[in-house]
Structures are given as C-alpha cells and as structure tokens.
N, C-alpha and C positions, 0 to 999 in steps of 0.2 A: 504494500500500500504506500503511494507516493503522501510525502508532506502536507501537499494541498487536497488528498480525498481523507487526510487524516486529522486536517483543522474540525472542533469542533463550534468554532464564527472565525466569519471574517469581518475585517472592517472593509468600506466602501471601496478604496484603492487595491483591496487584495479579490473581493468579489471583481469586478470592474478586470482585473488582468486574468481571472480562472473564468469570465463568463464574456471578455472583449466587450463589456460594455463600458460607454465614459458615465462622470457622474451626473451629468443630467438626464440622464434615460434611467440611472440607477435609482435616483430621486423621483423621479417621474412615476417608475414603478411602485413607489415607497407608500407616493401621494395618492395613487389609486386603489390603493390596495391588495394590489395584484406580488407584491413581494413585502414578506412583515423585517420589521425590523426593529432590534431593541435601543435603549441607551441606557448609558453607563456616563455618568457625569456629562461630558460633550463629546464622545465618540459615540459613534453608532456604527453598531456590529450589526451585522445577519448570521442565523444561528445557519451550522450546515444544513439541518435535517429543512426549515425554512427555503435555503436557497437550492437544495434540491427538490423541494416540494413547487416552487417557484419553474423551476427550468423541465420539470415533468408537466405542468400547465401549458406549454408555449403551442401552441396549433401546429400539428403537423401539416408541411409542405404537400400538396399532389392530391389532396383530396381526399385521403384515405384516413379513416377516424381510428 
C-alpha cells in the first residue's frame, strides 16, 4: 500500500495532487456538498474514506450506469 492510499485525511493541497484537482473546484465541491470536509483550527482536511466516497460518486463516462 502506497503512502497516499494509506493517508487516513488529507489537506486541500494533498487531495488537489492525488485527485489533479486545483483548489477552487476543490472548494466548489466543498460548497455543494458533493465532497465533506472537516476542520481543525484553520486547516481543513478530507477524511480518506470521504474523499473516496467522493471520487466513487463522479458519473461515469459512455453512458453506462
């Protein structure tokens, strides 16, 4: 098991490089609902099991459910 399937949060900058999103589509997600996310003083993490729960949601490509 690599490092990053063994995080169990990341912060914004570390989801953002394991998912190639920047942080305004990662905030975007945040604000909709669509990706939860916690905080901790002024950092704000995504738990793993969240941002794999997150990136299992995404609509698959070709039309096939």
């Amino acid at each position: 098991m690599s490092a990053a399937t063994a995080r169990s949060a990341f912060t914004i900058a570390e989801f953002g490089d394991r998912y190639r999103l920047g942080r305004t589509a990662i905030y975007e997600q945040i604000k909709t609902g669509n990706l939860v996310a916690r905080k901790i003083g002024v950092k704000t993490l995504i738990l793993a099991e969240d941002a794999e729960r997150w990136a299992s949601s995404l609509p698959r490509l070709g039309g096939s459910a």
